[in-house]
C-alpha positions as protocol buffer text, in pm:
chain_id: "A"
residue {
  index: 1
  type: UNK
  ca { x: 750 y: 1969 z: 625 }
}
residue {
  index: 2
  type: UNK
  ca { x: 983 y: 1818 z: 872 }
}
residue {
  index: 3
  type: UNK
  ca { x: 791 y: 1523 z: 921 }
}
residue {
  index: 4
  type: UNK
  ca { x: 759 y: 1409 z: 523 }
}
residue {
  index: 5
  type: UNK
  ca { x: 1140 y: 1469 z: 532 }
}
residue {
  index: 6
  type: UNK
  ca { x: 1224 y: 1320 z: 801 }
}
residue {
  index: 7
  type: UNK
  ca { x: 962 y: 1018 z: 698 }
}
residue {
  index: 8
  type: UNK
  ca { x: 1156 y: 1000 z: 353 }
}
residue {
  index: 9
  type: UNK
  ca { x: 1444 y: 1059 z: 476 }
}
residue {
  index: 10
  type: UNK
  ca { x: 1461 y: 719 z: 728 }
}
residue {
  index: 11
  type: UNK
  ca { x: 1254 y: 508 z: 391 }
}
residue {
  index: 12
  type: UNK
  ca { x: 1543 y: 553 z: 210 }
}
residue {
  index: 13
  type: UNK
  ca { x: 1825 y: 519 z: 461 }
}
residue {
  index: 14
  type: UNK
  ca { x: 1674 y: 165 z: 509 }
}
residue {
  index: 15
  type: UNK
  ca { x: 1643 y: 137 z: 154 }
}
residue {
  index: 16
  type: UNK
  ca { x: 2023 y: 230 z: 77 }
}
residue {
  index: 17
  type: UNK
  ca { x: 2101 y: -75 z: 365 }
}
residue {
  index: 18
  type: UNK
  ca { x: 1928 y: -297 z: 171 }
}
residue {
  index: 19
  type: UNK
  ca { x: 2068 y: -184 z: -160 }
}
residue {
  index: 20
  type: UNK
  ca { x: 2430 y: -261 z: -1 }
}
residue {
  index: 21
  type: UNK
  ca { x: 2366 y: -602 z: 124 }
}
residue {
  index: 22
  type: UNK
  ca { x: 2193 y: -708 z: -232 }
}
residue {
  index: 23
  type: UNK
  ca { x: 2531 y: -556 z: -403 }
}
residue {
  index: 24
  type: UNK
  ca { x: 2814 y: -726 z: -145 }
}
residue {
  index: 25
  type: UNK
  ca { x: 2544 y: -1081 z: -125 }
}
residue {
  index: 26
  type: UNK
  ca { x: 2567 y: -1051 z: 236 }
}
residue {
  index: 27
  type: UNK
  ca { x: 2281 y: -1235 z: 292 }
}
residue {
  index: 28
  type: UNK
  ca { x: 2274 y: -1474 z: -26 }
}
residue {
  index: 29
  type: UNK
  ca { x: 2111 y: -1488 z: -347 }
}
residue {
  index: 30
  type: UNK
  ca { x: 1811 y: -1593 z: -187 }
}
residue {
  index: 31
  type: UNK
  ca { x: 1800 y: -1369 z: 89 }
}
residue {
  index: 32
  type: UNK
  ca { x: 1542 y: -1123 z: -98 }
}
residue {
  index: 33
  type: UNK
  ca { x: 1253 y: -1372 z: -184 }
}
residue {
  index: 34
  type: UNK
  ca { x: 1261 y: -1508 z: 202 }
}
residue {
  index: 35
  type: UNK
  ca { x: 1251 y: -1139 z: 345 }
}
residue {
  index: 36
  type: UNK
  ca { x: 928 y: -1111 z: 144 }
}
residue {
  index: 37
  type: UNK
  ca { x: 792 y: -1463 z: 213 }
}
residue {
  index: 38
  type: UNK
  ca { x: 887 y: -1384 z: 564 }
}
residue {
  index: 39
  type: UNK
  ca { x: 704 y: -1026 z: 542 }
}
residue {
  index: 40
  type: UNK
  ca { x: 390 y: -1184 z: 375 }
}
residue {
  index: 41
  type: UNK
  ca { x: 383 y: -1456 z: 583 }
}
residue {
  index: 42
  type: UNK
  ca { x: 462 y: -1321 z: 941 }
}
residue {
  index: 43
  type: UNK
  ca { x: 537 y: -948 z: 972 }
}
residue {
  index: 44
  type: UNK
  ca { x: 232 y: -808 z: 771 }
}
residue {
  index: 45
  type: UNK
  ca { x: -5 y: -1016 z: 905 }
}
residue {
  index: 46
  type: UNK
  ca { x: 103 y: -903 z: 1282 }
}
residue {
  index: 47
  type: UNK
  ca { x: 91 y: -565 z: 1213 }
}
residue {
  index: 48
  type: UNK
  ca { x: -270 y: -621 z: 1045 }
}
residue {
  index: 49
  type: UNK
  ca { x: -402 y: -790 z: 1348 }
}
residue {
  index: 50
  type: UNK
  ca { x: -237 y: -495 z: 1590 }
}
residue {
  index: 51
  type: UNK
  ca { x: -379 y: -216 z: 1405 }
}
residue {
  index: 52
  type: UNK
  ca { x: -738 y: -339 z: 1332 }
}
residue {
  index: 53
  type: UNK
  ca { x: -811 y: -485 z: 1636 }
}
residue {
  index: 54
  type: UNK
  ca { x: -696 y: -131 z: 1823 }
}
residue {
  index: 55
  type: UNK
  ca { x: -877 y: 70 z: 1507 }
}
residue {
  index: 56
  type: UNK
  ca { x: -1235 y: 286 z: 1535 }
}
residue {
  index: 57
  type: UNK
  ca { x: -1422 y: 82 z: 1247 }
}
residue {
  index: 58
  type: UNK
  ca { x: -1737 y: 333 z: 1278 }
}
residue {
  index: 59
  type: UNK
  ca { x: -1474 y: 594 z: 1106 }
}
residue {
  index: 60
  type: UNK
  ca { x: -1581 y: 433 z: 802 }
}
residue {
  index: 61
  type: UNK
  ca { x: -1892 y: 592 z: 794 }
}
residue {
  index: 62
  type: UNK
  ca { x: -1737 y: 927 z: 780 }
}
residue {
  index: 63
  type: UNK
  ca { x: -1736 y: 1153 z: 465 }
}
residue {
  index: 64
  type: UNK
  ca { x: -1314 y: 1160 z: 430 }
}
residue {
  index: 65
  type: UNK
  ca { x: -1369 y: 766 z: 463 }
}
residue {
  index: 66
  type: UNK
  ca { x: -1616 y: 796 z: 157 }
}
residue {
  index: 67
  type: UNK
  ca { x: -1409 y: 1016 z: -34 }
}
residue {
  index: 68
  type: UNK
  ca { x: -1095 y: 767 z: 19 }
}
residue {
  index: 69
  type: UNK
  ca { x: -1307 y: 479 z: -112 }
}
residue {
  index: 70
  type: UNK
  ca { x: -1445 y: 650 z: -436 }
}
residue {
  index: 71
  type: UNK
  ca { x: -1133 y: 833 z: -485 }
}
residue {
  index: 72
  type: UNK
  ca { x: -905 y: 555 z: -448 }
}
residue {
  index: 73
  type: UNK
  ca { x: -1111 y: 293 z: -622 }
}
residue {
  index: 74
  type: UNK
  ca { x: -1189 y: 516 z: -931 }
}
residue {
  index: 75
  type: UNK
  ca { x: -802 y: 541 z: -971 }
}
residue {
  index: 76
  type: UNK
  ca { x: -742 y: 141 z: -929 }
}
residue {
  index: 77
  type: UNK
  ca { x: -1014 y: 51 z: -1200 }
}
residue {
  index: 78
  type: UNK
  ca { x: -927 y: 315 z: -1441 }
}
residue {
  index: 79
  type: UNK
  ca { x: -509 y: 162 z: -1430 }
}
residue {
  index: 80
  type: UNK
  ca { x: -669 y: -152 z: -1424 }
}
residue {
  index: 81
  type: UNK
  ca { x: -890 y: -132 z: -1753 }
}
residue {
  index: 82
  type: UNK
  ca { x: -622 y: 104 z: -1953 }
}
residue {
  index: 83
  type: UNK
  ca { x: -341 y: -162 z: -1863 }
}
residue {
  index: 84
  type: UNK
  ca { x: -544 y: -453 z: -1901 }
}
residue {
  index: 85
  type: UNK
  ca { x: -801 y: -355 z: -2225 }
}
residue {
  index: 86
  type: UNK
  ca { x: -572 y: -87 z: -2380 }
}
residue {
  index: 87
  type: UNK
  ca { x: -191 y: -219 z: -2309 }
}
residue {
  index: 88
  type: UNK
  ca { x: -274 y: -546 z: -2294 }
}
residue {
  index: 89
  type: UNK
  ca { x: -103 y: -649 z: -1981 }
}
residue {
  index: 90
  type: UNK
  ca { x: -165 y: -968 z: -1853 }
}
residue {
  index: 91
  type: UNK
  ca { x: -371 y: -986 z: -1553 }
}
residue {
  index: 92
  type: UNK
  ca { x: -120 y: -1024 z: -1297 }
}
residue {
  index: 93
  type: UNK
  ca { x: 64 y: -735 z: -1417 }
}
residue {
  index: 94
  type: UNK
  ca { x: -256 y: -531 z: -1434 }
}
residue {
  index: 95
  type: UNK
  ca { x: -372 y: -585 z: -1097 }
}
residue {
  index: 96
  type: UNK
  ca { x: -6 y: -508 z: -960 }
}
residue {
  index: 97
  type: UNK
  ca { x: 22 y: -219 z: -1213 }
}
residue {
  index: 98
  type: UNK
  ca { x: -359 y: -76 z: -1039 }
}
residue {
  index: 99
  type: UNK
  ca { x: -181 y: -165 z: -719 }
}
residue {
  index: 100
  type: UNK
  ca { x: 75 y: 43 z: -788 }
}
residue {
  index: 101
  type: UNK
  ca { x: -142 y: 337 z: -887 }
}
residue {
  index: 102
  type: UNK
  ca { x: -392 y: 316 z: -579 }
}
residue {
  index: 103
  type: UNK
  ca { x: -227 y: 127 z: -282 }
}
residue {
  index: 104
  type: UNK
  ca { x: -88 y: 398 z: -71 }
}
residue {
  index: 105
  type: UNK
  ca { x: 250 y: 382 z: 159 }
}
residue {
  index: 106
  type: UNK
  ca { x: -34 y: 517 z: 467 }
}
residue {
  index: 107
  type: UNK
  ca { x: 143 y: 313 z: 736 }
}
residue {
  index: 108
  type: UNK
  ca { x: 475 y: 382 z: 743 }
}
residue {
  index: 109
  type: UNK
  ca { x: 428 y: 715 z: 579 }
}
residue {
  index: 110
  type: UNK
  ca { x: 80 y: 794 z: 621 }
}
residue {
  index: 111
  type: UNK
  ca { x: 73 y: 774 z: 1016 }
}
residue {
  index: 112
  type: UNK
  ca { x: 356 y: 993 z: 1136 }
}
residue {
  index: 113
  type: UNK
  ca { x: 235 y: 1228 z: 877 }
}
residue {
  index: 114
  type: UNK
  ca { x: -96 y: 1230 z: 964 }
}
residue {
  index: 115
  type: UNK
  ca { x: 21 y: 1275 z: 1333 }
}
residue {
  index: 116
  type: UNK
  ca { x: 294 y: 1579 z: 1262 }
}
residue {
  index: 117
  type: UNK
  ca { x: 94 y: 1749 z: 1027 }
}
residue {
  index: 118
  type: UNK
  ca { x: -287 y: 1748 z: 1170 }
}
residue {
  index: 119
  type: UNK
  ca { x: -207 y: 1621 z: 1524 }
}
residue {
  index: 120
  type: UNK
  ca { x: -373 y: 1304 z: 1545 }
}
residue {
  index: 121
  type: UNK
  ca { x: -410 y: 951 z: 1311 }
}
residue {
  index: 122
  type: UNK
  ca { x: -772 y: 968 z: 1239 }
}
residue {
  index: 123
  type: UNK
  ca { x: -672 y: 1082 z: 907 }
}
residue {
  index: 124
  type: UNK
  ca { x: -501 y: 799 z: 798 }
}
residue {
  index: 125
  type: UNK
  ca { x: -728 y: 550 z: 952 }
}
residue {
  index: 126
  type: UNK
  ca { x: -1010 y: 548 z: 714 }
}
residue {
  index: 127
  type: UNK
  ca { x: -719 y: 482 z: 386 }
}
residue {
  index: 128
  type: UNK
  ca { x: -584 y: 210 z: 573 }
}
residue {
  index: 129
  type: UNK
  ca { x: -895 y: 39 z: 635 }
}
residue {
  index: 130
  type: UNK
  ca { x: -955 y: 74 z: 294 }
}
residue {
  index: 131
  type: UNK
  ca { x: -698 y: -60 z: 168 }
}
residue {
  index: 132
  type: UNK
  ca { x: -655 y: -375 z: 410 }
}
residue {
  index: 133
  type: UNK
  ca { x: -1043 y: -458 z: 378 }
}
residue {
  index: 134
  type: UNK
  ca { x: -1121 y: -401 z: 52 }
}
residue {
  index: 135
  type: UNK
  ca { x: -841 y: -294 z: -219 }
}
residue {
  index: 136
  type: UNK
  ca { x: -590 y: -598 z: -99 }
}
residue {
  index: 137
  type: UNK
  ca { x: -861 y: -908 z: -122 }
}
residue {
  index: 138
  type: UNK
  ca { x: -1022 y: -790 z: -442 }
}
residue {
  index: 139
  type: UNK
  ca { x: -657 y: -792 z: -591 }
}
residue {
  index: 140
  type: UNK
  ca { x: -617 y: -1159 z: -357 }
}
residue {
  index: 141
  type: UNK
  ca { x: -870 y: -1263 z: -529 }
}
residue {
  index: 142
  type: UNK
  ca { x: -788 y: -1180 z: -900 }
}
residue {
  index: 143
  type: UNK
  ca { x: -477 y: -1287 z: -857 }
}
residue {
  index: 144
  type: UNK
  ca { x: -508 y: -1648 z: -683 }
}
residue {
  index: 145
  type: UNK
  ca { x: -771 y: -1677 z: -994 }
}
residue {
  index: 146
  type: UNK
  ca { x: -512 y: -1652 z: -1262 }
}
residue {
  index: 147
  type: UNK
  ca { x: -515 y: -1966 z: -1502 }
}
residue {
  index: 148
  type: UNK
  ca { x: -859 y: -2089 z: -1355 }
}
residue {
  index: 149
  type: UNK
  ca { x: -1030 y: -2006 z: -1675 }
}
residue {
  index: 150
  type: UNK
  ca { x: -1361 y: -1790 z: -1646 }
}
residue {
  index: 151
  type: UNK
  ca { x: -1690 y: -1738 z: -1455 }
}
residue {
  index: 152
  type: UNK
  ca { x: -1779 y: -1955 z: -1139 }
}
residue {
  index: 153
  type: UNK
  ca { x: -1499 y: -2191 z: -1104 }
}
residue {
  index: 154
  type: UNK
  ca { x: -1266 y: -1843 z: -1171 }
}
residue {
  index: 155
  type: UNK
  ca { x: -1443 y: -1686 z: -873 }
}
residue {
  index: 156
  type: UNK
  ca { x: -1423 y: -2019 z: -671 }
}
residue {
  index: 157
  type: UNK
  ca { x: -1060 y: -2036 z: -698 }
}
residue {
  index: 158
  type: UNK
  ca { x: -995 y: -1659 z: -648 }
}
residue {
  index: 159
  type: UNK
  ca { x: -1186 y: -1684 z: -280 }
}
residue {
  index: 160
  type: UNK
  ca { x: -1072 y: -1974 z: -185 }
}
residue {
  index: 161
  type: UNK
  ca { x: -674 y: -1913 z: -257 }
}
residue {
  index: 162
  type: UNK
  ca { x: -795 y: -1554 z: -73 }
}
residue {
  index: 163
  type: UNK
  ca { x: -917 y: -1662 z: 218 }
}
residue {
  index: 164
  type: UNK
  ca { x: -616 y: -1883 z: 293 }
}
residue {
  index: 165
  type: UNK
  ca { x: -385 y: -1550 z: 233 }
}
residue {
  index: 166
  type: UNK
  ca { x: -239 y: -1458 z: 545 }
}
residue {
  index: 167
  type: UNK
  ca { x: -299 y: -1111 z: 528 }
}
residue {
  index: 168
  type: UNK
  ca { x: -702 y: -1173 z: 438 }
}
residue {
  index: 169
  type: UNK
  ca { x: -712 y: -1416 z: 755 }
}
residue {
  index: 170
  type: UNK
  ca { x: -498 y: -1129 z: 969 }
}
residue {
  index: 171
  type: UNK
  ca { x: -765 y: -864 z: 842 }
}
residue {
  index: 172
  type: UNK
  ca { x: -1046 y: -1055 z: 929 }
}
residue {
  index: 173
  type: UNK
  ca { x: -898 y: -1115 z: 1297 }
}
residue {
  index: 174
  type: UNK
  ca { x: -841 y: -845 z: 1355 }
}
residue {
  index: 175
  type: UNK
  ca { x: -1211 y: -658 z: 1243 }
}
residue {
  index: 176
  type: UNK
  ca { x: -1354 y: -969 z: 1479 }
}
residue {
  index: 177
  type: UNK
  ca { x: -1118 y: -860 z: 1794 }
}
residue {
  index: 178
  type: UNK
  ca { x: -1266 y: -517 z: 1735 }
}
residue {
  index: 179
  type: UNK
  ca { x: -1585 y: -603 z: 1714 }
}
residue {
  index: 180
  type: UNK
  ca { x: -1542 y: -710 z: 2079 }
}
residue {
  index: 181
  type: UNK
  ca { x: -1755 y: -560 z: 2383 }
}
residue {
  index: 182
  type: UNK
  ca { x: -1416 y: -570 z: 2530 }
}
residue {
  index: 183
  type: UNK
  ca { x: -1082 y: -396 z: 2465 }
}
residue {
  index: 184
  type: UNK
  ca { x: -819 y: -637 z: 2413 }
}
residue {
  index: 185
  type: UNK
  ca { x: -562 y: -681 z: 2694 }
}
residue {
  index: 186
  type: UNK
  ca { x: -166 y: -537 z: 2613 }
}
residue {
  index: 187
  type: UNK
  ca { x: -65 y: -913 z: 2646 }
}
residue {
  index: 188
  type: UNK
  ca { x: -248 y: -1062 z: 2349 }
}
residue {
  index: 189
  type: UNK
  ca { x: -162 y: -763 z: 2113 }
}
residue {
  index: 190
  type: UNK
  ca { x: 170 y: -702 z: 2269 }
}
residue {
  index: 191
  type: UNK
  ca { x: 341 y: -1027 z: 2068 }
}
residue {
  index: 192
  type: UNK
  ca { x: 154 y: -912 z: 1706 }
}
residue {
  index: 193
  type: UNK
  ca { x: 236 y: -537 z: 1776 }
}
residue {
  index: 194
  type: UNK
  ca { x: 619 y: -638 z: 1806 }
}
residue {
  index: 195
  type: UNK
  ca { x: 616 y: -855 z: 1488 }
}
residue {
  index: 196
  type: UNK
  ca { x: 444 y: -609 z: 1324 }
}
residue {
  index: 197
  type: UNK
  ca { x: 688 y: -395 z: 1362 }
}
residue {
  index: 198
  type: UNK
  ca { x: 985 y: -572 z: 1156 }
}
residue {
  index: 199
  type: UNK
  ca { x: 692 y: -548 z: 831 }
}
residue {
  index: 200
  type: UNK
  ca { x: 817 y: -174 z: 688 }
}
residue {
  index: 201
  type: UNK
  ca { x: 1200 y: -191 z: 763 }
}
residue {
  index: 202
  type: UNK
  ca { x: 1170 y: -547 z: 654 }
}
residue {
  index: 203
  type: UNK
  ca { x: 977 y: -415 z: 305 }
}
residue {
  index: 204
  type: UNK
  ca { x: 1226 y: -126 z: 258 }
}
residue {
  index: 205
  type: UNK
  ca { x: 1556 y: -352 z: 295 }
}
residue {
  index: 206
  type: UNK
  ca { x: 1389 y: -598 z: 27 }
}
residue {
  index: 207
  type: UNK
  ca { x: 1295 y: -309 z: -185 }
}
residue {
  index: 208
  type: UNK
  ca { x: 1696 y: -225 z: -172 }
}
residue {
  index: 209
  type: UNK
  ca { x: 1788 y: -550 z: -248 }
}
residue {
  index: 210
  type: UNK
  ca { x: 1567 y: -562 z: -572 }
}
residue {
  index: 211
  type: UNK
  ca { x: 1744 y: -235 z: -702 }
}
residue {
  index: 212
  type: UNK
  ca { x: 2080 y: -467 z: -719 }
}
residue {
  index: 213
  type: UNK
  ca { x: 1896 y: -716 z: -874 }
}
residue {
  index: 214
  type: UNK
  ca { x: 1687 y: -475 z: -1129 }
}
residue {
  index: 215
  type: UNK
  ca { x: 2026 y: -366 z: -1223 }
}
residue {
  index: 216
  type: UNK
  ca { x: 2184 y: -702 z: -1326 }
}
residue {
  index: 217
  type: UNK
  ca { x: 1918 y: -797 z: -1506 }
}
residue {
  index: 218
  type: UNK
  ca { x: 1840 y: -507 z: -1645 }
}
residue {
  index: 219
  type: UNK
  ca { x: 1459 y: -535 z: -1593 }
}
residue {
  index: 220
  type: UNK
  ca { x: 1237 y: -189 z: -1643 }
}
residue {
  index: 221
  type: UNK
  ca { x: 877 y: -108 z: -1587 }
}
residue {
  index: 222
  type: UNK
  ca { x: 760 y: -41 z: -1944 }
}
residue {
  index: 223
  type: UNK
  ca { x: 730 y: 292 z: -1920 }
}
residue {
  index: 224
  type: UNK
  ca { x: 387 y: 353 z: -2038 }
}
residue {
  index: 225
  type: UNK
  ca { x: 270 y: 152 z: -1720 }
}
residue {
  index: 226
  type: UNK
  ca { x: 518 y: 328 z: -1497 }
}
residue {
  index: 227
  type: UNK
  ca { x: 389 y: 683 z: -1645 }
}
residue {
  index: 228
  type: UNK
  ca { x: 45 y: 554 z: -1602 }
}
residue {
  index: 229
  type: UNK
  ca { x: 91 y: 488 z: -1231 }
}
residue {
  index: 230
  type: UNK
  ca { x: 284 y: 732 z: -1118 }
}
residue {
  index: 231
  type: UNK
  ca { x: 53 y: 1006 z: -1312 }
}
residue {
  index: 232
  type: UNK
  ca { x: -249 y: 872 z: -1169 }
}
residue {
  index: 233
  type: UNK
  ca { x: -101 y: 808 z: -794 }
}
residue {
  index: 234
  type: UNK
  ca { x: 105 y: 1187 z: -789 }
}
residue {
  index: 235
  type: UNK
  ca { x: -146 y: 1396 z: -983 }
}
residue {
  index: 236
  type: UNK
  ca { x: -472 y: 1253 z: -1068 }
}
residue {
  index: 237
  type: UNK
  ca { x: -582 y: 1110 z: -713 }
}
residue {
  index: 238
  type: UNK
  ca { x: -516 y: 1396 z: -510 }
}
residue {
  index: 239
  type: UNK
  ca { x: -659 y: 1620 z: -714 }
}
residue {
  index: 240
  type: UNK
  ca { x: -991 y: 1337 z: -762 }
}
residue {
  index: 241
  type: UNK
  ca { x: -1004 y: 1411 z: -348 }
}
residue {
  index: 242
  type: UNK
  ca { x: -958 y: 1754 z: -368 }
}
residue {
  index: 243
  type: UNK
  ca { x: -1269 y: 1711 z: -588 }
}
residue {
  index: 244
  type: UNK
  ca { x: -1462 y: 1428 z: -392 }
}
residue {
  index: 245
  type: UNK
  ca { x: -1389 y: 1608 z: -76 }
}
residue {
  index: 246
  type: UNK
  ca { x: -1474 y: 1972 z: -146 }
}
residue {
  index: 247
  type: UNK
  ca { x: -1821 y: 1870 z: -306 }
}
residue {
  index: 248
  type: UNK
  ca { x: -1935 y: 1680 z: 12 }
}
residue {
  index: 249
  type: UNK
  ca { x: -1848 y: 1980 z: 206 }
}
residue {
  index: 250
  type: UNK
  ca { x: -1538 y: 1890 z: 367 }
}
residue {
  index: 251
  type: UNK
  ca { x: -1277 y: 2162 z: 450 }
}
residue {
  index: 252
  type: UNK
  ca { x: -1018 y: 2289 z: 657 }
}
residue {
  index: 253
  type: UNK
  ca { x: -820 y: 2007 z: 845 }
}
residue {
  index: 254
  type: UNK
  ca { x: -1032 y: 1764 z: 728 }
}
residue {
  index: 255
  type: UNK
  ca { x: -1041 y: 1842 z: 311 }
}
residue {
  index: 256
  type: UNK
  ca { x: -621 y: 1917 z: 391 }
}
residue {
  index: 257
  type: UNK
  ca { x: -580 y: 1527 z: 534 }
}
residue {
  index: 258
  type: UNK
  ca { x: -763 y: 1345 z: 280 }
}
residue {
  index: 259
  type: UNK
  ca { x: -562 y: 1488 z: 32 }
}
residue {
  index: 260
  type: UNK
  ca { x: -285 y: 1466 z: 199 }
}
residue {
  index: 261
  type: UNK
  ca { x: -313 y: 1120 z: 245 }
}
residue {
  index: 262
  type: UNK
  ca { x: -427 y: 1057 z: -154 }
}
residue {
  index: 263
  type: UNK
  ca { x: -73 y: 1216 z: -228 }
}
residue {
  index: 264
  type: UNK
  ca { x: 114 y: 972 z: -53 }
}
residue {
  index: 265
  type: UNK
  ca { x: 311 y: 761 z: -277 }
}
residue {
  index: 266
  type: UNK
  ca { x: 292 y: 356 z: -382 }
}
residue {
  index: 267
  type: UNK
  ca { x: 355 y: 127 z: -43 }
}
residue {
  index: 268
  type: UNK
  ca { x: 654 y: -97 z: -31 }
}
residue {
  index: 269
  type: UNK
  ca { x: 360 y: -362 z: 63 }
}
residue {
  index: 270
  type: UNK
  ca { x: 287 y: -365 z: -336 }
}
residue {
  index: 271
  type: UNK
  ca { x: 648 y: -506 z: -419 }
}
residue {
  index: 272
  type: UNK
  ca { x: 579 y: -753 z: -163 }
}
residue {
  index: 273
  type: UNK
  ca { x: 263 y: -851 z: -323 }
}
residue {
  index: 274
  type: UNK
  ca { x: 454 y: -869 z: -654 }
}
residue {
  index: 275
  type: UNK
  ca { x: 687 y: -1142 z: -506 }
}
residue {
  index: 276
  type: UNK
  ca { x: 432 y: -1324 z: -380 }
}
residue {
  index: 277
  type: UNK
  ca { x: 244 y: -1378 z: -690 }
}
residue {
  index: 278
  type: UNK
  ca { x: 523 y: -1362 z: -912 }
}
residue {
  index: 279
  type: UNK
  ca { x: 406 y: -1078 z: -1109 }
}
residue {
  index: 280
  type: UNK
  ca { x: 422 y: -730 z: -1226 }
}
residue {
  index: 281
  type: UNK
  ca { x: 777 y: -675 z: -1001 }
}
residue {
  index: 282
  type: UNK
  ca { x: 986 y: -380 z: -1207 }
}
residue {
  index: 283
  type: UNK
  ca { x: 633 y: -202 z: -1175 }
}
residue {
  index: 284
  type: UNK
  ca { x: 533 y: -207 z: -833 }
}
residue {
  index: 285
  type: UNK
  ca { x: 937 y: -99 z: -767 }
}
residue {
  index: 286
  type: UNK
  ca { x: 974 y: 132 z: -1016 }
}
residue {
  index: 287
  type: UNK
  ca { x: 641 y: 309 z: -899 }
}
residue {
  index: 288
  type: UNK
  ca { x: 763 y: 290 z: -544 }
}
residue {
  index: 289
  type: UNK
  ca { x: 1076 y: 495 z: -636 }
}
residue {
  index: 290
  type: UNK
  ca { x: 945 y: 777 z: -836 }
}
residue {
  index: 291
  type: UNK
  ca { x: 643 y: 826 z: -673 }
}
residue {
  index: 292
  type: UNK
  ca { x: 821 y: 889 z: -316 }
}
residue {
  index: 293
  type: UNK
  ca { x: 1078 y: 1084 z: -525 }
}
residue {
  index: 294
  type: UNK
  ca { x: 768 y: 1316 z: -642 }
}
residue {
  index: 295
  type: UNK
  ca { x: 628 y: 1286 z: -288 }
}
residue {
  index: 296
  type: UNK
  ca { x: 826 y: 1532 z: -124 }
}
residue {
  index: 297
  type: UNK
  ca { x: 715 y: 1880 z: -354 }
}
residue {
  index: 298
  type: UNK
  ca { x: 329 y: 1709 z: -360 }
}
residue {
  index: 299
  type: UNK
  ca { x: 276 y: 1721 z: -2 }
}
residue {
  index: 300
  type: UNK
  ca { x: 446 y: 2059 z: 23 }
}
residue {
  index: 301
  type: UNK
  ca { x: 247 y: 2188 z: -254 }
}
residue {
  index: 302
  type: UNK
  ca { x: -94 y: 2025 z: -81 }
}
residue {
  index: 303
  type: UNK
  ca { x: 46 y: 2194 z: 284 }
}
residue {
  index: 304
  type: UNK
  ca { x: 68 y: 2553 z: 133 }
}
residue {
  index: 305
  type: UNK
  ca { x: -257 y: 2529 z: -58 }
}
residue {
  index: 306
  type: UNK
  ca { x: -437 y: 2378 z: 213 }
}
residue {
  index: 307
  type: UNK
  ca { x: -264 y: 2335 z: 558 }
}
């Protein structure tokens, strides 16, 4: 368990940076909204191009791969219809309240995990994939169509307003590079792969920052949404690919990393999201803390049942 501690352990060292500059205003007022227009914008879609282009797309044709999918988008539609039909949450907050249930912290997390625990990144690959490709334009989508009315024009609007989001365009880059006959040479990644870099410390110091301002204004998560996500991103989606996975045969190392990875908690990328949009903010942070809080015993519990 060294490596989820020591993973943690650096998330919220970062975190606690950005929590002091937001208290002493270091960097402004402002300075939290431009760190995630600047991680939206600039750092995210680097890292998207870097890690797709480089990326094995034939791994999503694998059975973890198809367990991931189901797994992960049974979990975002049933927090989508309980807080949108049942709760009545507008539908900005919904989709950031699904994103908070579903959309898992797999890069900064997830791959040094996946590398310390089972010895290689496969196991991450095919949740990352999923997430950048499918689970992140769908929500693009929904939420560029907010206030378009219904039906076709709705759609319309959603797709367009999606496919000039930078981290769409980024994603579909980088699945084109990789399509390539040809393996990309170090000096066109290089430049993305360094940018890309500054997206999770970036994420993590503006996640700080909002804890200063969460305070002030003494702005919650309601917290039958926050129970709602964090029960179905700690508890009911591992155990849906413990499920999944054992009944398409998988076991061993590779039934022990898709769960592993489906117990990973909410990405700092969903708080971004939230800024963007203006939406759904004290639940996308407020799921971000508890669930990598809870992280820490899940993944220990998941290594001594499975590992």
């Amino acid at each position: 368990m060294t490596a989820v501690l020591t993973s943690l352990g650096t998330m919220a060292a970062i975190a606690a940076v950005g929590w002091l500059l937001g208290r002493l205003r270091v960097l402004g007022d402002g300075a939290q909204l431009v760190l995630a227009k600047t991680v939206f914008m600039v750092a995210t879609p680097s890292l998207l191009v870097a890690t797709i282009a480089t990326a094995d797309l034939h791994l999503l044709l694998t059975a973890p791969a198809l367990v991931t999918a189901v797994s992960t988008a049974l979990v975002a539609l049933v927090a989508l219809t309980v807080l949108r039909l049942l709760l009545r949450r507008s539908v900005g907050d919904s989709t950031i309240g699904a994103l908070a249930a579903s959309y898992l912290n797999a890069g900064n997390l997830g791959l040094p995990l996946s590398v310390y625990l089972l010895g290689n990144p496969v196991a991450v690959v095919p949740t990352l994939l999923f997430q950048l490709l499918v689970l992140a334009p769908v929500s693009f989508v929904v939420l560029e169509a907010r206030g378009s009315g219904t039906g076709r024009r709705a759609l319309l609007t959603g797709l367009g307003g999606a496919l000039r989001n930078p981290i769409i365009i980024a994603a579909l880059v980088g699945v084109a590079v990789s399509l390539l006959p040809v393996t990309p040479p170090d000096w066109l990644l290089n430049p993305f792969q360094l940018v890309g870099a500054a997206a999770a410390p970036l994420a993590l110091l503006m996640l700080g920052m909002s804890l200063t301002g969460a305070r002030r204004s003494a702005t919650r998560a309601p917290l039958p949404d926050l129970a709602l996500a964090v029960v179905l991103r700690s508890l009911v989606h591992p155990l849906l690919a413990w499920g999944l996975g054992a009944w398409l045969g998988l076991s061993g190392p590779a039934l022990f990393g898709v769960v592993a990875m489906s117990a990973l908690p909410t990405a700092q990328n969903v708080l971004v999201y939230a800024m963007r949009y203006g939406t759904g903010q004290p639940i996308a942070r407020d799921a971000q803390l508890v669930t990598t809080v809870l992280a820490v015993p899940l993944l220990v519990v998941v290594a001594v049942l499975l590992g």
